[in-house]
MARVEX-342419 format. One record per atom (N, C-alpha, C): atom name; x, y, z; residue in three letters. Coordinates in steps of 0.02 Angstrom, whole numbers, always signed. Last residue first. Example, Ala and Ser with C-alpha at 12.3 -4.5 7.8 and 13.67 -1.06 7.14 Angstrom:
@name->N | X->+642 | Y->-112 | Z->+354 | resn->SER
@name->CA | X->+684 | Y->-53 | Z->+357 | resn->SER
@name->C | X->+645 | Y->+2 | Z->+394 | resn->SER
@name->N | X->+660 | Y->-284 | Z->+390 | resn->ALA
@name->CA | X->+615 | Y->-225 | Z->+390 | resn->ALA
@name->C | X->+660 | Y->-165 | Z->+390 | resn->ALA
This chain:
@name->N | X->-495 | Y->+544 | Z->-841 | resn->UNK
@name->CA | X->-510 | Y->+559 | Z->-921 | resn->UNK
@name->C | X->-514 | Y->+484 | Z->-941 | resn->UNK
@name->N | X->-428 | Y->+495 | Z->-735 | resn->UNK
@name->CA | X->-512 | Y->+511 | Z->-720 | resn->UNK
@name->C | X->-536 | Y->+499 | Z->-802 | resn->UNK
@name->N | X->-302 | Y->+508 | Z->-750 | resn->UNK
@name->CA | X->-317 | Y->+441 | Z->-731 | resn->UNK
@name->C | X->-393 | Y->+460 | Z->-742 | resn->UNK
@name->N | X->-281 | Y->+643 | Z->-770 | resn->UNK
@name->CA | X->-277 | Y->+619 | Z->-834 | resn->UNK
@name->C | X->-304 | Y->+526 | Z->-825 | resn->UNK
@name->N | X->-298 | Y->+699 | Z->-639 | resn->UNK
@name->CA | X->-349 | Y->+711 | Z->-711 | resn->UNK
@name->C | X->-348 | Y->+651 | Z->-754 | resn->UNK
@name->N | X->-215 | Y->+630 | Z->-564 | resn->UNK
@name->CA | X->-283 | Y->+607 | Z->-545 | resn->UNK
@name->C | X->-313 | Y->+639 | Z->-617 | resn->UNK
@name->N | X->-87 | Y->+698 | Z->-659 | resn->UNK
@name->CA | X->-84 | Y->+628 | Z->-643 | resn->UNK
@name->C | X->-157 | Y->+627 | Z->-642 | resn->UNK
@name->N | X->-116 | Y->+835 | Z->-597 | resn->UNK
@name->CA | X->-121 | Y->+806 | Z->-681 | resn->UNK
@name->C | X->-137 | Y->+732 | Z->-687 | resn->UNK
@name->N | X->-96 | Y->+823 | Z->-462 | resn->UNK
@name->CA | X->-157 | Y->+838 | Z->-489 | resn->UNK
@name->C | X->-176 | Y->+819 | Z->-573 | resn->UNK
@name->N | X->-5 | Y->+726 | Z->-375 | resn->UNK
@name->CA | X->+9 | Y->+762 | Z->-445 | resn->UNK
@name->C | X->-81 | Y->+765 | Z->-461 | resn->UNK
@name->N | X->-37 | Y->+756 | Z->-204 | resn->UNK
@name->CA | X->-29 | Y->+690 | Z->-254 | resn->UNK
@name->C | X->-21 | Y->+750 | Z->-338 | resn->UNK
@name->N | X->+59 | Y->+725 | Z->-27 | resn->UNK
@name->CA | X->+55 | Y->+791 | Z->-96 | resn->UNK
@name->C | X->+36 | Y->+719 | Z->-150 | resn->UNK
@name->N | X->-26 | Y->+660 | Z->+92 | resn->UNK
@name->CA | X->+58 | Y->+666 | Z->+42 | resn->UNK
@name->C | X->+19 | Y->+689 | Z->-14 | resn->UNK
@name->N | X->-78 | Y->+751 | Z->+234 | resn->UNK
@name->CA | X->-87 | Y->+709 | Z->+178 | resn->UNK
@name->C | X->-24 | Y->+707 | Z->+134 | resn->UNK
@name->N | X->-61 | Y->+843 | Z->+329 | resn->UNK
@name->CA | X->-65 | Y->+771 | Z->+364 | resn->UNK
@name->C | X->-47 | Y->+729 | Z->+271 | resn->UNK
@name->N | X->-74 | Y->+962 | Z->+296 | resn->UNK
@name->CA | X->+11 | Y->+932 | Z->+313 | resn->UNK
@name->C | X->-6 | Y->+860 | Z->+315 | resn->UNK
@name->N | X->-227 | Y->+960 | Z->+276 | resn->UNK
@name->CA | X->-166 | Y->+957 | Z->+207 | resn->UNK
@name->C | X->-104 | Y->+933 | Z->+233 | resn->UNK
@name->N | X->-250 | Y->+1025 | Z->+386 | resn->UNK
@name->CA | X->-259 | Y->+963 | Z->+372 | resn->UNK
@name->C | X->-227 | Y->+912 | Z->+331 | resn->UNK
@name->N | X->-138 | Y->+1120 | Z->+466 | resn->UNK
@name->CA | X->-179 | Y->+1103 | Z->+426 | resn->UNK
@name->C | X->-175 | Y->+1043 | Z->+398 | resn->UNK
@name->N | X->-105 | Y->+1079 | Z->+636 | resn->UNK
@name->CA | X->-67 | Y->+1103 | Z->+587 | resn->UNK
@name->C | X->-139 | Y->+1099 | Z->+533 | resn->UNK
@name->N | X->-124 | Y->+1051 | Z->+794 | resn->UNK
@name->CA | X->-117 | Y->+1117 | Z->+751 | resn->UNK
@name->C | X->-74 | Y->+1153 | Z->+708 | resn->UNK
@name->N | X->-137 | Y->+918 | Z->+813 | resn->UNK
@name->CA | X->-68 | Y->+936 | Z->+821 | resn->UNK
@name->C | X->-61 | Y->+1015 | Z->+794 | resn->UNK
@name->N | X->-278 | Y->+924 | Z->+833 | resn->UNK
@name->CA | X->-244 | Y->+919 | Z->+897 | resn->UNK
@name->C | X->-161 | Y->+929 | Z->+897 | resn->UNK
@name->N | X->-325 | Y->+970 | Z->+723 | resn->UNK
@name->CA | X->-337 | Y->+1024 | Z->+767 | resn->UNK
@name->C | X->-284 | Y->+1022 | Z->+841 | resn->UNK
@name->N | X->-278 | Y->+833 | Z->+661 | resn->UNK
@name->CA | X->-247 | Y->+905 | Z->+612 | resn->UNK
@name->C | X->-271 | Y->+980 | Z->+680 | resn->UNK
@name->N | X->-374 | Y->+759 | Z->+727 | resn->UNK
@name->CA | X->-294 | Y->+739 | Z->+736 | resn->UNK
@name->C | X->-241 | Y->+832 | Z->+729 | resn->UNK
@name->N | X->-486 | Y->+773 | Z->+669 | resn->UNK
@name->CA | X->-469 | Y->+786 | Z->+730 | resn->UNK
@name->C | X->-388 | Y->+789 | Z->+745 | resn->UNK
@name->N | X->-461 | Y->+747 | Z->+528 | resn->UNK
@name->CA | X->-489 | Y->+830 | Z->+559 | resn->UNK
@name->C | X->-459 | Y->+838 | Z->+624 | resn->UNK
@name->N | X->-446 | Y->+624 | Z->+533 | resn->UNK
@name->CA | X->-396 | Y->+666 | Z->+518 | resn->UNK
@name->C | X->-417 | Y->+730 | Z->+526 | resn->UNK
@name->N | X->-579 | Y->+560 | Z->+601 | resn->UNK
@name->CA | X->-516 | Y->+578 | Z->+643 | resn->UNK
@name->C | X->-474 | Y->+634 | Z->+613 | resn->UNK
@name->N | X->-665 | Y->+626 | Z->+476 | resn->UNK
@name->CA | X->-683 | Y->+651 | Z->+543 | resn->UNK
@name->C | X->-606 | Y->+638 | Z->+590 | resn->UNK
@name->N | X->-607 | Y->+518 | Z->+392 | resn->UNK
@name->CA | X->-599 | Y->+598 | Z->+390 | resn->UNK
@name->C | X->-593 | Y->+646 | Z->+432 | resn->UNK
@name->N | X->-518 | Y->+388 | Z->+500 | resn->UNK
@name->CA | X->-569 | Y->+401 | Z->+442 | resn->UNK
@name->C | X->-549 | Y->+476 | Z->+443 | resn->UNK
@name->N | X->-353 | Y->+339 | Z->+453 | resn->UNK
@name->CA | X->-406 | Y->+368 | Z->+504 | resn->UNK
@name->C | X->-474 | Y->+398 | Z->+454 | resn->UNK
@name->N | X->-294 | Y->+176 | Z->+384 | resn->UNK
@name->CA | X->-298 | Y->+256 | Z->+377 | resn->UNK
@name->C | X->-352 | Y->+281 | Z->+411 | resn->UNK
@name->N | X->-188 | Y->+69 | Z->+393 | resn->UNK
@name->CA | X->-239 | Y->+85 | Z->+413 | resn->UNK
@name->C | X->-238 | Y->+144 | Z->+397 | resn->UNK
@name->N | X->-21 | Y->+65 | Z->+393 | resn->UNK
@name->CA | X->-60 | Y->-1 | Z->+350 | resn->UNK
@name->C | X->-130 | Y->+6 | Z->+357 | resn->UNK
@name->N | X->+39 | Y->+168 | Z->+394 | resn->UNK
@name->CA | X->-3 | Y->+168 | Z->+335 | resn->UNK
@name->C | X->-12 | Y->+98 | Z->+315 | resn->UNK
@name->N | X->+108 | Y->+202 | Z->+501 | resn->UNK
@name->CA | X->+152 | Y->+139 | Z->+451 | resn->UNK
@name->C | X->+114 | Y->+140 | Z->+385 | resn->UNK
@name->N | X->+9 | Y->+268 | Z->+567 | resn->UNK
@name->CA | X->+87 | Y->+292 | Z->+549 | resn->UNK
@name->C | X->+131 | Y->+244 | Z->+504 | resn->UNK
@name->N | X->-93 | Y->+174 | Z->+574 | resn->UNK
@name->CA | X->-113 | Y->+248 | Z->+564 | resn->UNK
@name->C | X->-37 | Y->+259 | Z->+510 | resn->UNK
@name->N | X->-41 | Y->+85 | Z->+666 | resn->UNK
@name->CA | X->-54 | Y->+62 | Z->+588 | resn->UNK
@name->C | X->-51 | Y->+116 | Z->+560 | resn->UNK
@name->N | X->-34 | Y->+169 | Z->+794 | resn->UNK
@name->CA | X->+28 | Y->+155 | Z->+753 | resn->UNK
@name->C | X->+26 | Y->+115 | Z->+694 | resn->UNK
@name->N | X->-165 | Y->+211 | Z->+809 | resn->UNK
@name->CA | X->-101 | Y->+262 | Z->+804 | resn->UNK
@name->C | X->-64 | Y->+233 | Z->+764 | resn->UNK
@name->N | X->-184 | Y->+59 | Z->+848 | resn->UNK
@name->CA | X->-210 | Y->+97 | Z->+811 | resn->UNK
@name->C | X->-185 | Y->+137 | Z->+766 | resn->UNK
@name->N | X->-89 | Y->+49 | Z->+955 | resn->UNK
@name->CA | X->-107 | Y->+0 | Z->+912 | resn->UNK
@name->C | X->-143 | Y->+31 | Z->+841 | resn->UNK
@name->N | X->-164 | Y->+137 | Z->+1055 | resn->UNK
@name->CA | X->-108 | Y->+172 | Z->+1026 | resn->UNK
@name->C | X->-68 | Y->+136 | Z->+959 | resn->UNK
@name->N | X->-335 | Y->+185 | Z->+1036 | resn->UNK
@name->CA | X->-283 | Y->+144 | Z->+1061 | resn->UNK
@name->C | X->-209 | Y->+149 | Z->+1028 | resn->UNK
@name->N | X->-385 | Y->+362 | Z->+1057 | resn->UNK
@name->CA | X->-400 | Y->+276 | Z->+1036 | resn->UNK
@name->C | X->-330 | Y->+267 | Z->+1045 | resn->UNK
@name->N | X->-408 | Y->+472 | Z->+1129 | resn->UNK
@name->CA | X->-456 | Y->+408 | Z->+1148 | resn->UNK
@name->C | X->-456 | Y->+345 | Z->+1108 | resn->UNK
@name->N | X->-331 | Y->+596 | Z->+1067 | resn->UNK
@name->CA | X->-397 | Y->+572 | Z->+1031 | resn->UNK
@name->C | X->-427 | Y->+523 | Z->+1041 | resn->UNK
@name->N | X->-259 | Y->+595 | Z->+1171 | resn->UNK
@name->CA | X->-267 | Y->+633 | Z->+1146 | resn->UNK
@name->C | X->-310 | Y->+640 | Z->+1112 | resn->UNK
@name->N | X->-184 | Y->+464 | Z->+1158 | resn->UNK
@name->CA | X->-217 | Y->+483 | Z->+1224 | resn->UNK
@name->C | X->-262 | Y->+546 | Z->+1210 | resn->UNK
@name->N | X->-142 | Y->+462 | Z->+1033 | resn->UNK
@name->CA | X->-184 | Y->+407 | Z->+1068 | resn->UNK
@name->C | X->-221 | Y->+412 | Z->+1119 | resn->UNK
@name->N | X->-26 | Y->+560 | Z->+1037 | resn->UNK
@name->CA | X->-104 | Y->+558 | Z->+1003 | resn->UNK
@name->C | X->-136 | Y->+514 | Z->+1008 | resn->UNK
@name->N | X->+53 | Y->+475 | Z->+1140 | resn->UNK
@name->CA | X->+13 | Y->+555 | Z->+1143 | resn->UNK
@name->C | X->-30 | Y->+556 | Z->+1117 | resn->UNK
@name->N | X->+104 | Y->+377 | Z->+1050 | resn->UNK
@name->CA | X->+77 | Y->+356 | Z->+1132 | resn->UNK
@name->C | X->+39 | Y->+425 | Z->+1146 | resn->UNK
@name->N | X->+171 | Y->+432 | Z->+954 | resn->UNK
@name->CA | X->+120 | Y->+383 | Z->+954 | resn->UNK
@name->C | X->+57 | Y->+371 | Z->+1003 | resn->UNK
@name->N | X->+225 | Y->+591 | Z->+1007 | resn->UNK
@name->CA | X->+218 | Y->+520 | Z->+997 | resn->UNK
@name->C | X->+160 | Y->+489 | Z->+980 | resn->UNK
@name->N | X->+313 | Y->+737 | Z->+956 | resn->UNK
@name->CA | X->+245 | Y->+690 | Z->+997 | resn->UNK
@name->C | X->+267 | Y->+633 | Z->+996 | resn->UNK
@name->N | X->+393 | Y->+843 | Z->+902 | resn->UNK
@name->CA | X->+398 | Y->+821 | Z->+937 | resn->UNK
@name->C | X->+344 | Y->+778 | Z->+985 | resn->UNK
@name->N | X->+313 | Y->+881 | Z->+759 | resn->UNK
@name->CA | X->+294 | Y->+918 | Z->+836 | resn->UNK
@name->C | X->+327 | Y->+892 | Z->+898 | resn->UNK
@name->N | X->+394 | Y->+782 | Z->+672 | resn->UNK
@name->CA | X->+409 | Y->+882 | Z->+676 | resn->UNK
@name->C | X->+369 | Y->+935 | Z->+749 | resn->UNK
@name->N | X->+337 | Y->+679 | Z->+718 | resn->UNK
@name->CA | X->+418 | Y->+697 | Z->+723 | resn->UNK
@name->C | X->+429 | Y->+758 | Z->+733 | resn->UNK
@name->N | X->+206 | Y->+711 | Z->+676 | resn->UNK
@name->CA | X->+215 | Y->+677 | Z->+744 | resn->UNK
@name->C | X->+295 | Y->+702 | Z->+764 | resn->UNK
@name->N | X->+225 | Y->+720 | Z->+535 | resn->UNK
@name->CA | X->+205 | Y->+771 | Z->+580 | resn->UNK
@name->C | X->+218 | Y->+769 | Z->+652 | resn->UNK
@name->N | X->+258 | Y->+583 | Z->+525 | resn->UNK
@name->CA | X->+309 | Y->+648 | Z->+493 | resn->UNK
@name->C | X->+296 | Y->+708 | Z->+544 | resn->UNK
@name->N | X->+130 | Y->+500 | Z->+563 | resn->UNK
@name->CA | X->+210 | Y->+487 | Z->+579 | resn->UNK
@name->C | X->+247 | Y->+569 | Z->+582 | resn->UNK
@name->N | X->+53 | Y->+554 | Z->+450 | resn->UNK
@name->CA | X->+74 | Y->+561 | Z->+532 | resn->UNK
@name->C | X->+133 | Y->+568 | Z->+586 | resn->UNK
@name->N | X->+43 | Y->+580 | Z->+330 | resn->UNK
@name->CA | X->+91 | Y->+596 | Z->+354 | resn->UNK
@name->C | X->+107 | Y->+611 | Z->+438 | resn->UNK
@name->N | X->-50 | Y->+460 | Z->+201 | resn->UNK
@name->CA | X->-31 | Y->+515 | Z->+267 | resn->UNK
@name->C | X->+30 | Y->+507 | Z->+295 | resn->UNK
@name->N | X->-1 | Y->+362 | Z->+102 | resn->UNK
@name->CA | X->-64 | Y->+400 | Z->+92 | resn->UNK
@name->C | X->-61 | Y->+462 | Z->+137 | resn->UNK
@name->N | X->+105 | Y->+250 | Z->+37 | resn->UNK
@name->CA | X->+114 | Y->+295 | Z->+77 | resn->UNK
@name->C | X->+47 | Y->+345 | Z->+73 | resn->UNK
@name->N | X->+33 | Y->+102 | Z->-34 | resn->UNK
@name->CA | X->+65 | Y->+186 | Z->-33 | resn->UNK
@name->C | X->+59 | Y->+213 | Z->+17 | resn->UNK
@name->N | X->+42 | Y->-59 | Z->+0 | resn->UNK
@name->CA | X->+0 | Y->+0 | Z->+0 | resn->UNK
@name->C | X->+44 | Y->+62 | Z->+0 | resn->UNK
């Protein structure tokens, strides 16, 4: 599976942990950590939540995708 979010990354650059945003948003830290390996992805509603609790925009959380690329796959 692709790399899809940037938890992990963000997690590093705020100095957090795994173990923090777990506590932080009430779920298990098991969780968190598929989250960050990207073998699981948080639904929308979490990544909202997550993006208020490390106060960054939502967008940091996600990996940049080539907009041409999704056109030209849609066409």
């Amino acid at each position: 599976m692709a790399n899809i979010n940037r938890i992990k990354i963000v997690l590093v650059e705020k100095m957090k942990t795994n173990k923090w945003l777990a506590d932080q948003i009430g779920k298990d830290q098991d969780t968190v950590s598929k989250w960050c390996t990207n073998t699981t992805q948080p639904t929308l509603e979490t990544l909202v939540e997550i993006a208020r609790i490390l106060e960054v925009d939502i967008r940091e959380l996600l990996i940049h995708t080539d907009n041409h690329k999704i056109t030209m796959t849609i066409l």
